[in-house]
Phi, psi and omega in degrees: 000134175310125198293329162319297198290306178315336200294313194292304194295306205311316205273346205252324171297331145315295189290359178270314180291302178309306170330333184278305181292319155330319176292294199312301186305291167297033149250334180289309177346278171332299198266310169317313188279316189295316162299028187224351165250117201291102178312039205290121181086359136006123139291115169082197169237194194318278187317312168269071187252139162247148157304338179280339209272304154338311171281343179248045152279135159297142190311315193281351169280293192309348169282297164324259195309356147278334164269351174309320153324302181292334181249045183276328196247318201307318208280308176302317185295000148322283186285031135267335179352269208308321185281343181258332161312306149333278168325331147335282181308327217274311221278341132349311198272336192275158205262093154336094219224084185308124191313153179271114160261018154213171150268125196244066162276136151319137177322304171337287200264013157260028202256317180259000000 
């Protein structure tokens, strides 16, 4: 594999998998707190929550299932903390290297 395209690819496939599992962690969270409250007149289950579906809840349920949501996300954007410091220090670490305004090919190898 061309070492660019690698350079270029990795960081957007790392944040496509953290995004993923993120995602992944809070819906499990979300479908766990909601089934641990009792819904009475609840539309549907867990997997079908919309933002719309949401807005047309009665205020003390939309209320419920809006703080169930906080305390769904609160705890994982915690446990990032630790993955953005890390990620601070590391980027700390790196060397600044200013784009190249020429090229340092031979006359030889601009012929092909």
């Amino acid at each position: 594999m061309n070492p660019v395209i690698a350079a270029v690819a990795s960081p957007r496939a790392f944040a496509s998998v953290g995004a993923a599992v993120v995602g992944s962690l809070f819906t499990a969270r979300l479908v766990g707190l909601l089934a641990d409250q009792s819904l009475t007149g609840f539309p549907g289950d867990a997997s079908s929550l919309t933002p719309q579906l949401v807005r047309s809840l009665p205020t003390p349920m939309r209320d419920l299932v809006v703080g169930i949501f906080g305390q769904a996300l609160a705890p994982l954007l915690l446990y990032l903390v630790p993955a953005v410091v890390v990620a601070g220090l590391l980027l700390c670490l790196v060397i600044e290297k200013p784009l190249a305004i020429t090229t340092e090919l031979a006359p030889a190898d601009l012929a092909h």
